[in-house]
PyMOL Python script that loads the backbone (N, CA, C, O; Angstrom):
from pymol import cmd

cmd.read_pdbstr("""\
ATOM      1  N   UNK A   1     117.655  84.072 107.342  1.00  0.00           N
ATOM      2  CA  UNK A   1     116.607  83.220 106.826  1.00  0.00           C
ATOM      3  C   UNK A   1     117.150  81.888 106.311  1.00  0.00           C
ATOM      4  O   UNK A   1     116.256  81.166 105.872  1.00  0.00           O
ATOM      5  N   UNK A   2     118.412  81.361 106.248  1.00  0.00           N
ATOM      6  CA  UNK A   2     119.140  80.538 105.736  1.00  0.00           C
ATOM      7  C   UNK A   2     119.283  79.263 106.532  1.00  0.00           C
ATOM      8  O   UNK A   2     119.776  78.197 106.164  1.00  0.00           O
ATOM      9  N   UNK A   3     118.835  79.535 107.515  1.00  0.00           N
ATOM     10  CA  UNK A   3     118.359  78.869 108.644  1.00  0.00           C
ATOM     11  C   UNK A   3     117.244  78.103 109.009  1.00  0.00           C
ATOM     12  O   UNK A   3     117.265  76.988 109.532  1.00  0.00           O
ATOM     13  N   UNK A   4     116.552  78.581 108.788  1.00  0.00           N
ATOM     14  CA  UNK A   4     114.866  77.958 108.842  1.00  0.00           C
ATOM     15  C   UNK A   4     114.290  77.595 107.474  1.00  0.00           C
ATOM     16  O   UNK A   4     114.826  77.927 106.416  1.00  0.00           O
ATOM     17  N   UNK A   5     113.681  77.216 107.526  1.00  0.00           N
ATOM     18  CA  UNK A   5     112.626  76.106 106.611  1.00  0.00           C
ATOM     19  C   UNK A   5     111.862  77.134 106.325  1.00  0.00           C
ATOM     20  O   UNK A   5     111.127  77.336 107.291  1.00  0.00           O
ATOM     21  N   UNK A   6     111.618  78.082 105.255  1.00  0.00           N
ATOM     22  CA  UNK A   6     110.309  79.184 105.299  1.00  0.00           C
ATOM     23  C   UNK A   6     109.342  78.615 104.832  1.00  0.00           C
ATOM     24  O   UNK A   6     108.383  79.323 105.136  1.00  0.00           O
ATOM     25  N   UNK A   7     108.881  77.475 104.083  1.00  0.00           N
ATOM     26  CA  UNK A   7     107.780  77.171 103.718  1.00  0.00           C
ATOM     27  C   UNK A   7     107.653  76.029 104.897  1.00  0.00           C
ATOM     28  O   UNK A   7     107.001  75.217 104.241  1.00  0.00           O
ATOM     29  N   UNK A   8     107.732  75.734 105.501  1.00  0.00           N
ATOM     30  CA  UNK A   8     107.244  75.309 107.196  1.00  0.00           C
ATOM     31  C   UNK A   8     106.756  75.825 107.796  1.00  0.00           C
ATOM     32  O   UNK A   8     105.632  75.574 108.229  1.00  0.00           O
ATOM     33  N   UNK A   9     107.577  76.932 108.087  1.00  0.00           N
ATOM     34  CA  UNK A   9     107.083  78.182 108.903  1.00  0.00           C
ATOM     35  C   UNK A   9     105.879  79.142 108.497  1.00  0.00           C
ATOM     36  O   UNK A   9     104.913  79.337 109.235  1.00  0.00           O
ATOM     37  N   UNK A  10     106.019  79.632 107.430  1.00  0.00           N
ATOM     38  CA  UNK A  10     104.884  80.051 106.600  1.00  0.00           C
ATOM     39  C   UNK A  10     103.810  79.492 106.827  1.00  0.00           C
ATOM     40  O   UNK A  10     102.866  80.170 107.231  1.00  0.00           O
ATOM     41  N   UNK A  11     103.615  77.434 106.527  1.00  0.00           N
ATOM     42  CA  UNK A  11     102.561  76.932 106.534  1.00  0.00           C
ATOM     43  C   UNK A  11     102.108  76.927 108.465  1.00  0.00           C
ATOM     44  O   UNK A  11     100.915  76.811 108.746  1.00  0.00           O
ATOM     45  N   UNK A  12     102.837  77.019 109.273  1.00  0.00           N
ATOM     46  CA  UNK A  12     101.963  76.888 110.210  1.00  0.00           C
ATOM     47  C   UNK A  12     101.441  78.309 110.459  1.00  0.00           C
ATOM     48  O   UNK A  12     100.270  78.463 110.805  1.00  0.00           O
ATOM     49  N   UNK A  13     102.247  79.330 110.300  1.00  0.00           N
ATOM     50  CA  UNK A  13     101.557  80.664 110.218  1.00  0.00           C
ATOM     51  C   UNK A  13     100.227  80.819 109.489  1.00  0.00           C
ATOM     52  O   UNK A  13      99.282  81.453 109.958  1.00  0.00           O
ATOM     53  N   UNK A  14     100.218  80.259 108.427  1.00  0.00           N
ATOM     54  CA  UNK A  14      98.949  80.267 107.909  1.00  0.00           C
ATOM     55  C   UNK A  14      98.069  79.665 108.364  1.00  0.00           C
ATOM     56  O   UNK A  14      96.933  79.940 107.980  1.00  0.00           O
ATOM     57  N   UNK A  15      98.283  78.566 109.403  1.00  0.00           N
ATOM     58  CA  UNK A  15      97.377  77.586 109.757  1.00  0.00           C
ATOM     59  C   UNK A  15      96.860  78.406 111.223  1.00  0.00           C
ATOM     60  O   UNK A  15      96.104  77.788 111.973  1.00  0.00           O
ATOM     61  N   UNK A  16      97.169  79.397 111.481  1.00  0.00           N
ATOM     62  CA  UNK A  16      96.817  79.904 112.587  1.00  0.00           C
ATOM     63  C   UNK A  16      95.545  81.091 112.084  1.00  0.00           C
ATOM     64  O   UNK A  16      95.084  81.938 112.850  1.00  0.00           O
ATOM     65  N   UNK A  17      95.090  80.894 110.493  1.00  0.00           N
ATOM     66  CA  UNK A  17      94.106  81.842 109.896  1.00  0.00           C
ATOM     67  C   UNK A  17      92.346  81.046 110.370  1.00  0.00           C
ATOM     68  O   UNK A  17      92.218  79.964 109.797  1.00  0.00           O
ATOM     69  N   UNK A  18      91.315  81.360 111.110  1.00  0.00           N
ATOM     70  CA  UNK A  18      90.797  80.634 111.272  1.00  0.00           C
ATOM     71  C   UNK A  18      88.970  81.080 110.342  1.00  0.00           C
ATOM     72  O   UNK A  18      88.982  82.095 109.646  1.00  0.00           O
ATOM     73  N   UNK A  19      88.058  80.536 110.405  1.00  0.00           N
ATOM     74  CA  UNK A  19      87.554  80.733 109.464  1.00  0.00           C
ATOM     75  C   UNK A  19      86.650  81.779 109.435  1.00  0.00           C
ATOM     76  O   UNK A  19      85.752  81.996 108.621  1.00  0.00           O
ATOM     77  N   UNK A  20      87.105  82.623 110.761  1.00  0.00           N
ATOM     78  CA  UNK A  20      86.173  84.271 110.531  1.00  0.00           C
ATOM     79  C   UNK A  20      87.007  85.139 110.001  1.00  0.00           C
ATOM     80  O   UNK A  20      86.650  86.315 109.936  1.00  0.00           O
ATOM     81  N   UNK A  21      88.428  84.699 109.462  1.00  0.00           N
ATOM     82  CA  UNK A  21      89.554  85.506 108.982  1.00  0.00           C
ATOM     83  C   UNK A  21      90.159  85.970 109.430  1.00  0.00           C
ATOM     84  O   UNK A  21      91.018  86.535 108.753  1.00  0.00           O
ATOM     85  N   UNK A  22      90.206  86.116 111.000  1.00  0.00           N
ATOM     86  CA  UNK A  22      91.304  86.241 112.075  1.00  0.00           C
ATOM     87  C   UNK A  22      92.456  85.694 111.911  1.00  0.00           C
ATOM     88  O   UNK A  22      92.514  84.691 111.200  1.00  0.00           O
ATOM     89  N   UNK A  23      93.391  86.103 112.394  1.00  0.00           N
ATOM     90  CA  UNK A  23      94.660  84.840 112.838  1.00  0.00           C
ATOM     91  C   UNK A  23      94.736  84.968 114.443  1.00  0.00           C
ATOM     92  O   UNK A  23      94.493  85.968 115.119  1.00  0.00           O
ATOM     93  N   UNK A  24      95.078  83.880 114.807  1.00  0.00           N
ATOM     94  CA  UNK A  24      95.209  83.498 116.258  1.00  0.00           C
ATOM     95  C   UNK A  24      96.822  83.379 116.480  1.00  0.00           C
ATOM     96  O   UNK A  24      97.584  83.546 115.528  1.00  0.00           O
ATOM     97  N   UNK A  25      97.321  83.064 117.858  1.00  0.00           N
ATOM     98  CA  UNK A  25      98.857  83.168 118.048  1.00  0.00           C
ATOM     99  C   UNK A  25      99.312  81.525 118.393  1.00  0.00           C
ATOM    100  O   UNK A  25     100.509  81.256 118.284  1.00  0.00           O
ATOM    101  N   UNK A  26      98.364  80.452 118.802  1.00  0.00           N
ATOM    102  CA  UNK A  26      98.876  79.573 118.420  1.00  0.00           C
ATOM    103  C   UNK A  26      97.213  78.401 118.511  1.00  0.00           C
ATOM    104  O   UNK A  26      96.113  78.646 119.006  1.00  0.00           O
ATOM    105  N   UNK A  27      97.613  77.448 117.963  1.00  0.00           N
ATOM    106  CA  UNK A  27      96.495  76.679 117.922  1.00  0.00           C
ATOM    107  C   UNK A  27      95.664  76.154 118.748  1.00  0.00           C
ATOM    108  O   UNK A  27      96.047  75.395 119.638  1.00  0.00           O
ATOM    109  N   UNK A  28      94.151  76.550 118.538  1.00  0.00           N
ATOM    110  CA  UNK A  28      92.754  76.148 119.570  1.00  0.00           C
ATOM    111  C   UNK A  28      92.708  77.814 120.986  1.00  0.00           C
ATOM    112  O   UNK A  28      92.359  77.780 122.166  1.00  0.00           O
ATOM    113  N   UNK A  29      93.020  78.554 120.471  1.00  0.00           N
ATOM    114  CA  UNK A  29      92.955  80.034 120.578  1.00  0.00           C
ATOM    115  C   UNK A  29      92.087  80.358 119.475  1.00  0.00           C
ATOM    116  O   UNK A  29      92.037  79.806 118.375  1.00  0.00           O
ATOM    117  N   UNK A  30      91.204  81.617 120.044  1.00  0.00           N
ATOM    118  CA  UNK A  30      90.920  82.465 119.498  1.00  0.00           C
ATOM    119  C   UNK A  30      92.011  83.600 118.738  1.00  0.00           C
ATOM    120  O   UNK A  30      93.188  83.878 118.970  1.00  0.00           O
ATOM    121  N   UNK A  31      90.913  84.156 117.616  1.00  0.00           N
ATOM    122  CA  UNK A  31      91.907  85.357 116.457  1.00  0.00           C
ATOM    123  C   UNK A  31      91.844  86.638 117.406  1.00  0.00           C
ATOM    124  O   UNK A  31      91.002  86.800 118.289  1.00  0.00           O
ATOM    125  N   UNK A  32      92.908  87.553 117.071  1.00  0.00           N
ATOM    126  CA  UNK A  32      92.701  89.150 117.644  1.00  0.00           C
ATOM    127  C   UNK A  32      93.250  89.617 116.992  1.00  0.00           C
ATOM    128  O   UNK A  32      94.178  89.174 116.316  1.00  0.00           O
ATOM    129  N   UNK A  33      92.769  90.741 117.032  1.00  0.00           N
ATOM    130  CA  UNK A  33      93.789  91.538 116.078  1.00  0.00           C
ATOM    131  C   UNK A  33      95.444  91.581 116.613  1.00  0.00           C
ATOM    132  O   UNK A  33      96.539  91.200 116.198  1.00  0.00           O
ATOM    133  N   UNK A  34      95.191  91.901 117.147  1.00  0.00           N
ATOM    134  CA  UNK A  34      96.824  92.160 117.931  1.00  0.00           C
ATOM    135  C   UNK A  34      97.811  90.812 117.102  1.00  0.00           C
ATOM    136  O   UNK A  34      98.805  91.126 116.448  1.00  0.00           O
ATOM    137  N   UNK A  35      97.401  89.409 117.235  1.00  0.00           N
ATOM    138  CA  UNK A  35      97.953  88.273 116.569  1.00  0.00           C
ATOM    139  C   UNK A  35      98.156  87.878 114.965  1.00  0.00           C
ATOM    140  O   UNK A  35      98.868  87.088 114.345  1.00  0.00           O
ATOM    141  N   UNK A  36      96.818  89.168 114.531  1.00  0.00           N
ATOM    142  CA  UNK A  36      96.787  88.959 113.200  1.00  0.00           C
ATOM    143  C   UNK A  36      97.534  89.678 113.121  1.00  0.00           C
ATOM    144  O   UNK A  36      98.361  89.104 112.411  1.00  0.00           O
ATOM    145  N   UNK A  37      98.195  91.308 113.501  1.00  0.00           N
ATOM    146  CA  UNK A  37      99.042  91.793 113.142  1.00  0.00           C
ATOM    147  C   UNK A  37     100.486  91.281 113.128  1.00  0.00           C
ATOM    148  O   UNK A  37     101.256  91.949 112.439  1.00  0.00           O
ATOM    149  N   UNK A  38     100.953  90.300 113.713  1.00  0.00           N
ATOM    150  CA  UNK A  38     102.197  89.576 114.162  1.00  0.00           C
ATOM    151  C   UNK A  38     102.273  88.656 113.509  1.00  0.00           C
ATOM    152  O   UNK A  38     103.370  88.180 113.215  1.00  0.00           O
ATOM    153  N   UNK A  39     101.210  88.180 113.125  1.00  0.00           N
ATOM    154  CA  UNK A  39     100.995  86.525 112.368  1.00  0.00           C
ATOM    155  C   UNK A  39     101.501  87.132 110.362  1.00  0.00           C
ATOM    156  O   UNK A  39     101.970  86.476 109.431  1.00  0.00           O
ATOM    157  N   UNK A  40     101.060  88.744 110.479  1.00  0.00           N
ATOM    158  CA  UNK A  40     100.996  88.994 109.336  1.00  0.00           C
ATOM    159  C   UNK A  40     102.525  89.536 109.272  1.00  0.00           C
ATOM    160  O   UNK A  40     103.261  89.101 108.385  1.00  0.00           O
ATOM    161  N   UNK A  41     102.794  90.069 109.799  1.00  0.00           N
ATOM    162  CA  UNK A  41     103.685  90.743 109.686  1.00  0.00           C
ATOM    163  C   UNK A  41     105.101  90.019 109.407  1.00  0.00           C
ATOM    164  O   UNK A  41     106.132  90.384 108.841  1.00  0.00           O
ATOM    165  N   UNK A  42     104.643  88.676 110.140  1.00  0.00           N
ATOM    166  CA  UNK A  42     106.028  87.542 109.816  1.00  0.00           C
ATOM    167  C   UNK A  42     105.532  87.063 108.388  1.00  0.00           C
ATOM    168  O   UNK A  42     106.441  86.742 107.622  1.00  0.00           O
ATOM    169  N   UNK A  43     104.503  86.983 108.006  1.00  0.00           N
ATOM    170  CA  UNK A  43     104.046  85.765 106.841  1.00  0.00           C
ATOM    171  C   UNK A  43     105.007  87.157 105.645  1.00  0.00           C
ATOM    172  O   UNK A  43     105.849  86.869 104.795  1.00  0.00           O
ATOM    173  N   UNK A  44     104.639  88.209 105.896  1.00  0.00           N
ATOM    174  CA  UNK A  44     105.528  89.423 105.354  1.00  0.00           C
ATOM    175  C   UNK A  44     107.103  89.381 104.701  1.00  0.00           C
ATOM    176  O   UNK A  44     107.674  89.519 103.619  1.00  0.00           O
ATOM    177  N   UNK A  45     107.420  89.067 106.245  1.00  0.00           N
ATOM    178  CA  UNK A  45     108.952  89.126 106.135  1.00  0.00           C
ATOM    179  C   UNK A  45     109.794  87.935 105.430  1.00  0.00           C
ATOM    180  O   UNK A  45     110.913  88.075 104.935  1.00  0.00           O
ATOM    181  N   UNK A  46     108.869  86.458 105.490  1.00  0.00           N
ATOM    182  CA  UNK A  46     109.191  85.370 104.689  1.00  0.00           C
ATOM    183  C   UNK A  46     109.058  85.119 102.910  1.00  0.00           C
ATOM    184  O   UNK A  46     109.557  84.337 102.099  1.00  0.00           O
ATOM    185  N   UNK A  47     107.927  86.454 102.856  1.00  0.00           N
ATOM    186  CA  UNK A  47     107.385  86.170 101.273  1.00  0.00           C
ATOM    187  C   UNK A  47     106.414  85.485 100.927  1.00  0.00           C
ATOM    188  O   UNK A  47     106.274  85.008  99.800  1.00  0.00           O
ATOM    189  N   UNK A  48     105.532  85.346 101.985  1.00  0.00           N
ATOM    190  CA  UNK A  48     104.099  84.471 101.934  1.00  0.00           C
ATOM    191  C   UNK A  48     102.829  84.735 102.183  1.00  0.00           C
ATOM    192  O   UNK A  48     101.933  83.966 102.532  1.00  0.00           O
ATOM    193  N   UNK A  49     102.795  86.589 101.852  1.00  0.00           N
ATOM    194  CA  UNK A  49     101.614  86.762 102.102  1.00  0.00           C
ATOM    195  C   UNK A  49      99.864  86.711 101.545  1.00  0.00           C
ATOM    196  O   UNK A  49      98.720  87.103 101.776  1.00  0.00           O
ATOM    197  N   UNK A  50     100.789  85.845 100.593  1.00  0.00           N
ATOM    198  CA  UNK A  50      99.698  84.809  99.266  1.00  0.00           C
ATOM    199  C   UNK A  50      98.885  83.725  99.776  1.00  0.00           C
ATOM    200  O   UNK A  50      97.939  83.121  99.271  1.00  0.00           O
ATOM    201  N   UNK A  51      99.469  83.616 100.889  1.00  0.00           N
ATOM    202  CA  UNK A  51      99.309  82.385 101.381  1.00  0.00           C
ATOM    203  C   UNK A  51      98.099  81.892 102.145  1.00  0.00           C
ATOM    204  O   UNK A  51      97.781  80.726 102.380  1.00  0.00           O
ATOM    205  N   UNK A  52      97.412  83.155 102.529  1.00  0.00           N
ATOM    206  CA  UNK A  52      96.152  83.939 103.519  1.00  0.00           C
ATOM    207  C   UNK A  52      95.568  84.240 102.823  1.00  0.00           C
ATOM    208  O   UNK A  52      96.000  84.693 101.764  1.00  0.00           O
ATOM    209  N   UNK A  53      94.020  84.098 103.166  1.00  0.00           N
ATOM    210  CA  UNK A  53      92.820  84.902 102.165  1.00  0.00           C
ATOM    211  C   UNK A  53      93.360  86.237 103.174  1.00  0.00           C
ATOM    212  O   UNK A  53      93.465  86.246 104.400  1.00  0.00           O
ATOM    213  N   UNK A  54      93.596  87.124 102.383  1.00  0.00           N
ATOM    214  CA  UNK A  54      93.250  88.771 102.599  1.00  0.00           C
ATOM    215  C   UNK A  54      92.460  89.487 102.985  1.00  0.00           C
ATOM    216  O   UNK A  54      92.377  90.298 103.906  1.00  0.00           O
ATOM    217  N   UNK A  55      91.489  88.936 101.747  1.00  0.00           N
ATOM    218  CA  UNK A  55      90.063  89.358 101.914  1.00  0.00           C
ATOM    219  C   UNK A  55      89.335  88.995 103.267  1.00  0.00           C
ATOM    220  O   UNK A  55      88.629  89.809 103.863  1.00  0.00           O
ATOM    221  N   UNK A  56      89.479  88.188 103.541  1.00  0.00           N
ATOM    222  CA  UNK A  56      88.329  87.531 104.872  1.00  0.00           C
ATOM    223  C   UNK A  56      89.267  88.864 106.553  1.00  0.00           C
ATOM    224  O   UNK A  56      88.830  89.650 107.393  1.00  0.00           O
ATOM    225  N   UNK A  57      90.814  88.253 106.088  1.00  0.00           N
ATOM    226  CA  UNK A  57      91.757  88.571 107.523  1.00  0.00           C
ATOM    227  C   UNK A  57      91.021  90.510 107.439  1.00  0.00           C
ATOM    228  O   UNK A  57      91.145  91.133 108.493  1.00  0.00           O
ATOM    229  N   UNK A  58      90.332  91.283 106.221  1.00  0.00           N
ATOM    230  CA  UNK A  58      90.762  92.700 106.158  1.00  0.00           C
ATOM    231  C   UNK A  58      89.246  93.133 107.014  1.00  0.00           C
ATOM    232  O   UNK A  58      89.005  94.080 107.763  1.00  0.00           O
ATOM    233  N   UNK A  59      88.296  91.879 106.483  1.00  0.00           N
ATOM    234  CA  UNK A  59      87.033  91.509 106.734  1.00  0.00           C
ATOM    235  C   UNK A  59      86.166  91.874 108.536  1.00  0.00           C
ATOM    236  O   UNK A  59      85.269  92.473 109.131  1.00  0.00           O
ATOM    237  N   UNK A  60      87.581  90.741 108.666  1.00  0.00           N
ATOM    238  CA  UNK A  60      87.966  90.446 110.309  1.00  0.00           C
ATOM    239  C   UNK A  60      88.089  92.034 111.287  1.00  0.00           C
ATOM    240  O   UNK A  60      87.437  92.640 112.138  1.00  0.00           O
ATOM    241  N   UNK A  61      89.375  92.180 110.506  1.00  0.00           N
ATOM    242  CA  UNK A  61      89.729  93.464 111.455  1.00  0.00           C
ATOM    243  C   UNK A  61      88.803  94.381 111.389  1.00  0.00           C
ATOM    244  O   UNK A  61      88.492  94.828 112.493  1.00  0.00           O
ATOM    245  N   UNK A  62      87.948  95.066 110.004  1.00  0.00           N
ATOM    246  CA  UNK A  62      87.341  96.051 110.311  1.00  0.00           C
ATOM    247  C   UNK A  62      85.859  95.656 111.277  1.00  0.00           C
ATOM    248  O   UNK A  62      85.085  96.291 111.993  1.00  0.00           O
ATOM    249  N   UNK A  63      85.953  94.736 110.976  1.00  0.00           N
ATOM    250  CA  UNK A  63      84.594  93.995 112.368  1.00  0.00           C
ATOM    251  C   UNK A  63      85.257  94.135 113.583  1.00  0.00           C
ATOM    252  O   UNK A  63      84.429  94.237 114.488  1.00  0.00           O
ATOM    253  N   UNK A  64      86.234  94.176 113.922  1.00  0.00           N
ATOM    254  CA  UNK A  64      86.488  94.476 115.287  1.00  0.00           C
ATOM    255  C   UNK A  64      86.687  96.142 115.718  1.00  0.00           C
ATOM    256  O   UNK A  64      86.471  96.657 116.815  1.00  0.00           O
ATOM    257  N   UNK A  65      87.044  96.612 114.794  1.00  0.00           N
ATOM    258  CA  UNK A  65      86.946  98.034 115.273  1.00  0.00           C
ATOM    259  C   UNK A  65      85.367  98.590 116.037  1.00  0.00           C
ATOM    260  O   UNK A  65      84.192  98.272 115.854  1.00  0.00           O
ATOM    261  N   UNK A  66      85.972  99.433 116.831  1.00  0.00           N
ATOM    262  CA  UNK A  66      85.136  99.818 117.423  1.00  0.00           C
ATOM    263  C   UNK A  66      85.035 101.852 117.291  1.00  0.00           C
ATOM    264  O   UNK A  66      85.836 102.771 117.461  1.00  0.00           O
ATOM    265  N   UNK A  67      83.490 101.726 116.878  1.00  0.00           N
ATOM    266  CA  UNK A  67      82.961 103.026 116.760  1.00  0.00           C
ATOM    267  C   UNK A  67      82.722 104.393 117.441  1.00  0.00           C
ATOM    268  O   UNK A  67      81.493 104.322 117.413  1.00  0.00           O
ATOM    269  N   UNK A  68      82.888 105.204 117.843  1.00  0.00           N
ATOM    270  CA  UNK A  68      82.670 105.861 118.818  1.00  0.00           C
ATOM    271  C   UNK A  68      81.121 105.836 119.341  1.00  0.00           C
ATOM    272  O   UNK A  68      80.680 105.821 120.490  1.00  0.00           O
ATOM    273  N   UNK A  69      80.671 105.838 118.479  1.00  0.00           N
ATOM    274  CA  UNK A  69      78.457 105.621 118.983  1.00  0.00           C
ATOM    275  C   UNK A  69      79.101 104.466 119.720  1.00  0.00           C
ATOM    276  O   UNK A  69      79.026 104.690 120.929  1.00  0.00           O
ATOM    277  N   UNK A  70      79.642 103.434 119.487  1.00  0.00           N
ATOM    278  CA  UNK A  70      79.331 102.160 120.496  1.00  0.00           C
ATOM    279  C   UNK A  70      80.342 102.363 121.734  1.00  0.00           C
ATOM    280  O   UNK A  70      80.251 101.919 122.879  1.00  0.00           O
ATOM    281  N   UNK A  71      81.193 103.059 121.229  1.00  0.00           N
ATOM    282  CA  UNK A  71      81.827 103.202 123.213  1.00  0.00           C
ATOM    283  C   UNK A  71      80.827 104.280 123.717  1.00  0.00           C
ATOM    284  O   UNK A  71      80.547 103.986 124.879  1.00  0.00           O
ATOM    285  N   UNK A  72      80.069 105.585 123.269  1.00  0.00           N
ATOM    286  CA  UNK A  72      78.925 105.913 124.056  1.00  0.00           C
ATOM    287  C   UNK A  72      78.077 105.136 124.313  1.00  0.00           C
ATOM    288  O   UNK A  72      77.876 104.925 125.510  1.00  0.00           O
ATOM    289  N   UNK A  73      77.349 104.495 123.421  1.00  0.00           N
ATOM    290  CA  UNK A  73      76.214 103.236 123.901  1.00  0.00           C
ATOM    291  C   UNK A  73      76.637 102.520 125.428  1.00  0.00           C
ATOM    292  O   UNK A  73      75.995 102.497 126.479  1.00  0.00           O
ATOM    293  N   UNK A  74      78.263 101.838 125.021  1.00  0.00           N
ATOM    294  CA  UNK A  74      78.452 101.248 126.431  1.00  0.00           C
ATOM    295  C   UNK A  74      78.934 101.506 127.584  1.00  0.00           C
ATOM    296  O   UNK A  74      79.123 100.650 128.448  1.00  0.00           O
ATOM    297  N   UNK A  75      79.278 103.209 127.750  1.00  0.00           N
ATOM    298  CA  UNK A  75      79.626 104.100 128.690  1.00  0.00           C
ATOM    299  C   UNK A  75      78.134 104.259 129.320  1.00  0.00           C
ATOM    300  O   UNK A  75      78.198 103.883 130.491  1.00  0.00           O
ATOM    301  N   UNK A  76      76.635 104.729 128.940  1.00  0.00           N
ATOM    302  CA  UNK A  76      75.763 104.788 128.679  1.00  0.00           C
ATOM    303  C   UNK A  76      75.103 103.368 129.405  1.00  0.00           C
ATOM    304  O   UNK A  76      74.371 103.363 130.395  1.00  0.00           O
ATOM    305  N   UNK A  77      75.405 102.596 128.905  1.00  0.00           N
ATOM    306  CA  UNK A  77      74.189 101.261 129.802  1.00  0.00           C
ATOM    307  C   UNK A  77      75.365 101.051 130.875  1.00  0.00           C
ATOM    308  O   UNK A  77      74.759 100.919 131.939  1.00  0.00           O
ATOM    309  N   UNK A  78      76.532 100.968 131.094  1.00  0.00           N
ATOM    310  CA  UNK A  78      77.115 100.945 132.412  1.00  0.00           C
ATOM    311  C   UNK A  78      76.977 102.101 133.547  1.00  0.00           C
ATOM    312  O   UNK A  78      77.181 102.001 134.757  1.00  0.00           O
ATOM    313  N   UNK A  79      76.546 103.283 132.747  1.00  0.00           N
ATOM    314  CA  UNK A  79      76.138 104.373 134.071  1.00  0.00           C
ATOM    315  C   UNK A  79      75.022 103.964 134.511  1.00  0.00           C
ATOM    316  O   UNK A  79      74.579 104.495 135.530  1.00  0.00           O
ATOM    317  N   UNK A  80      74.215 102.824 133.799  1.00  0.00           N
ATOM    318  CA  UNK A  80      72.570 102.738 134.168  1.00  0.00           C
ATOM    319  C   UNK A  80      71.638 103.714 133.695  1.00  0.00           C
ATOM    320  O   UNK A  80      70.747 104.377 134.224  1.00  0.00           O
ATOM    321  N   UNK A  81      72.217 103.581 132.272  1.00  0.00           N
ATOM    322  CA  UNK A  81      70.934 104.246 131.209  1.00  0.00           C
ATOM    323  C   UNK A  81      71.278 106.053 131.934  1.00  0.00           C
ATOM    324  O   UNK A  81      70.459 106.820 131.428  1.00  0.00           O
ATOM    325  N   UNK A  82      71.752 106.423 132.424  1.00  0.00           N
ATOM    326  CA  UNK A  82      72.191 108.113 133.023  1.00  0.00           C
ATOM    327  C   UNK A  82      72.040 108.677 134.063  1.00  0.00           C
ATOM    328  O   UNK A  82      71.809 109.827 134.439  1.00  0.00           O
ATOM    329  N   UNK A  83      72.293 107.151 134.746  1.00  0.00           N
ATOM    330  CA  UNK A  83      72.077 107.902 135.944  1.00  0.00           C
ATOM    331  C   UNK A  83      72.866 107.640 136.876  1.00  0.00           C
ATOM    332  O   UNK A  83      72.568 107.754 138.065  1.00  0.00           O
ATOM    333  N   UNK A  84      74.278 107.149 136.321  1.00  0.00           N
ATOM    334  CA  UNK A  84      75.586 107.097 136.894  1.00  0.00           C
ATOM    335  C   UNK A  84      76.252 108.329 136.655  1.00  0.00           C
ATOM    336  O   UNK A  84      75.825 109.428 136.303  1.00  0.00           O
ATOM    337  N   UNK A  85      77.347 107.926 136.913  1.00  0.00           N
ATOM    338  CA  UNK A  85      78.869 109.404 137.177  1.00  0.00           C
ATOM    339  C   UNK A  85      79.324 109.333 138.285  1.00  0.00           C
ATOM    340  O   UNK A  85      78.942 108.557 139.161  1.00  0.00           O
ATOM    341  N   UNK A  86      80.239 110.182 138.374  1.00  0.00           N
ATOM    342  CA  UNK A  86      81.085 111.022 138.825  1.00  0.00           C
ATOM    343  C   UNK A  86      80.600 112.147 139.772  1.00  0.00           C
ATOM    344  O   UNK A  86      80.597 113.073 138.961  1.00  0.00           O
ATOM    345  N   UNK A  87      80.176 112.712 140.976  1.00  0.00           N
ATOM    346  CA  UNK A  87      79.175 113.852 141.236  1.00  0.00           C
ATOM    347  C   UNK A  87      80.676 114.562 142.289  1.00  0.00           C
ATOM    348  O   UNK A  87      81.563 113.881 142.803  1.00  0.00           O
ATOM    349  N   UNK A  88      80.567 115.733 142.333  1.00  0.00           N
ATOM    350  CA  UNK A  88      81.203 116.328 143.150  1.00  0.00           C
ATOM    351  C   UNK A  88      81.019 116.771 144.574  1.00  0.00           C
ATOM    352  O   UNK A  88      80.063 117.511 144.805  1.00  0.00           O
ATOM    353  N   UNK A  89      81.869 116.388 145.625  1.00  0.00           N
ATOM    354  CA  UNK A  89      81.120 116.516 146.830  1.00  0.00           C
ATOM    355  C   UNK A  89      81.294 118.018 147.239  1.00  0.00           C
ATOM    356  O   UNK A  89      82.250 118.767 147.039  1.00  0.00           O
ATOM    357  N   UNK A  90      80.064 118.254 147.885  1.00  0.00           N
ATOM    358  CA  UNK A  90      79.781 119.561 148.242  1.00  0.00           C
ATOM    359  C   UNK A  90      80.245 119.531 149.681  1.00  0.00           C
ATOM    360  O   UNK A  90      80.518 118.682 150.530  1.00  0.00           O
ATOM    361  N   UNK A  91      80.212 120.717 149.577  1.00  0.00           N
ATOM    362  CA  UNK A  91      81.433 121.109 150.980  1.00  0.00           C
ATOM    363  C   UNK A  91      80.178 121.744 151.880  1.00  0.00           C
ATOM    364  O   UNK A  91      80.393 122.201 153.003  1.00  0.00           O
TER     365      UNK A  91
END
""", "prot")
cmd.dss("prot")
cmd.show_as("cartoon", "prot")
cmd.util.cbc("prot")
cmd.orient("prot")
């Protein structure tokens, strides 16, 4: 760490927090989780995880999770409401 500038680095890490509380992986991108986990995980290892609203980034992620009702819902309108599948051919 003796090497780098951490409050540089830190600040553009933080600048990658955008205002639905995501973090994104570099600028004029969209947030994902996947980036917030990486974005966080360095702001971590520098000592800057003050530096981020929390609240909004914890906000973020649980809005992206996804429910099991909603992967049936959308298994469900992609069969065409039930009347898709899989059918087995008869011999």
């Amino acid at each position: 760490m003796d090497l780098i500038n951490v409050d540089l680095l830190g600040w553009w890490l933080c600048e990658r927090q955008l205002p639905s509380g995501g973090l994104n992986g570099r600028p004029e991108k969209l947030p994902d989780v996947c980036y917030s986990w990486w974005v966080l995980a360095s702001l971590k290892m520098i000592g800057r995880l003050h530096w981020i609203d929390a609240d909004k980034l914890r906000l973020y992620i649980l809005a992206c999770q996804v429910t099991q009702a909603k992967i049936v819902l959308f298994l469900y309108s992609v069969a065409g409401g039930g009347g898709g599948g899989i059918k087995m051919k008869k011999e």
